[in-house]
C-alpha positions as CSV (number, residue, x, y, z in Angstrom):
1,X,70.7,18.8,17.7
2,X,69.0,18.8,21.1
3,X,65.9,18.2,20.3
4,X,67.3,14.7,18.4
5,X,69.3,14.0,21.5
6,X,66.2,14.4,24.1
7,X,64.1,12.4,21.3
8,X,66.8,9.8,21.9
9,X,66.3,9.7,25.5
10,X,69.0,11.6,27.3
11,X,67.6,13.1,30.3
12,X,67.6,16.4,31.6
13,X,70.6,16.3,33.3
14,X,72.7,15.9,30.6
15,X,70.3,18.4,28.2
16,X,71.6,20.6,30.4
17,X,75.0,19.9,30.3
18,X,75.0,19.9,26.3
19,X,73.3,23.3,26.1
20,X,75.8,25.1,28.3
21,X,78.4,23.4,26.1
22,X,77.1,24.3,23.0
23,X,75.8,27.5,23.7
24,X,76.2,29.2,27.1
25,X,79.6,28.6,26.5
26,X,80.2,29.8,22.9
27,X,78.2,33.4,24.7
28,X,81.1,33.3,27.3
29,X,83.5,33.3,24.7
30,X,82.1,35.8,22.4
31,X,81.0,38.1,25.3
32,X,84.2,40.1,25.6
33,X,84.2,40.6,21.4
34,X,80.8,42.2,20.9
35,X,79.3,43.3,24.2
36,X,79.9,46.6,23.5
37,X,77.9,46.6,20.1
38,X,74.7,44.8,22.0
39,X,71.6,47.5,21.8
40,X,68.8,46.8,24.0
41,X,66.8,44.8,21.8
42,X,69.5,42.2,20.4
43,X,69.4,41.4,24.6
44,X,66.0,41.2,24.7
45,X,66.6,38.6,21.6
46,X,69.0,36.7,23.6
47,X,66.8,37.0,27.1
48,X,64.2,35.3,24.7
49,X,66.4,32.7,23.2
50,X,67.4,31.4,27.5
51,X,63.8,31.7,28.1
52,X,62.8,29.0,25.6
53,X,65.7,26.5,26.6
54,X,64.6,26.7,29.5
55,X,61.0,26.6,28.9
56,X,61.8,23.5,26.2
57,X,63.3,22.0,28.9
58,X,67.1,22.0,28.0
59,X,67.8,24.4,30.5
60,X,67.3,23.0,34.3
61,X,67.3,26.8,35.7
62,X,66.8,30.4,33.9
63,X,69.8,31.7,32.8
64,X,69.8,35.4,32.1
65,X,71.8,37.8,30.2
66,X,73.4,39.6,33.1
67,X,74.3,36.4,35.1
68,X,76.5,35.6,31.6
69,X,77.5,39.2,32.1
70,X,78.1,39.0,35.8
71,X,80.8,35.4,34.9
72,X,83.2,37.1,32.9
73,X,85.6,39.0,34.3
74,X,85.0,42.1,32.0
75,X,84.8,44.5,34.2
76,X,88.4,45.0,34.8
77,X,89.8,48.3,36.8
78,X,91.2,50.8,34.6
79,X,94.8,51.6,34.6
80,X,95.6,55.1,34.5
81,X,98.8,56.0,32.2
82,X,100.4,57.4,35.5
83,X,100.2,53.5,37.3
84,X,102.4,52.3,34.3
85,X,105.6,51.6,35.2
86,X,107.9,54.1,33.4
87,X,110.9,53.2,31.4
88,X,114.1,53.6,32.5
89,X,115.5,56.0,29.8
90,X,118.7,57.9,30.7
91,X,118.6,61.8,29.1
């Protein structure tokens, strides 16, 4: 799809626009789900895959896997079971 949209013309601008719609985006979305099952070399897979958008153009800056990372809130502080508030249960 972007290579028939740049053949049509569209300028770089908006390549860029469509590729973080299309696909930074749907890695924002999926990155909470299966972070935790990424090895090292399915990152190196998608280091490559930014690394050609940007090289092919549809990318106007590099994009790596940690900046991705780094946007989603996923580190979140853990709460320890002793922060939870306690019910109020009578004896």
């Amino acid at each position: 799809m972007l290579k028939l949209l740049r053949s049509q013309g569209m300028n770089s601008d908006h390549l860029d626009q469509v590729t973080h719609a299309l696909i930074i985006s749907h890695m924002h979305y999926a990155l909470p789900a299966w972070c935790g099952f990424l090895t090292t070399d399915l990152r190196n897979k998608i280091e490559g895959l930014l690394k050609i958008l940007k090289r092919s153009g549809y990318l106007k800056e590099h994009i790596c896997f940690f900046q991705i990372y780094a946007l989603m809130d996923l580190v979140q502080p853990e709460v320890a079971p002793f922060d939870l508030p306690t019910p109020n249960i009578p004896p």
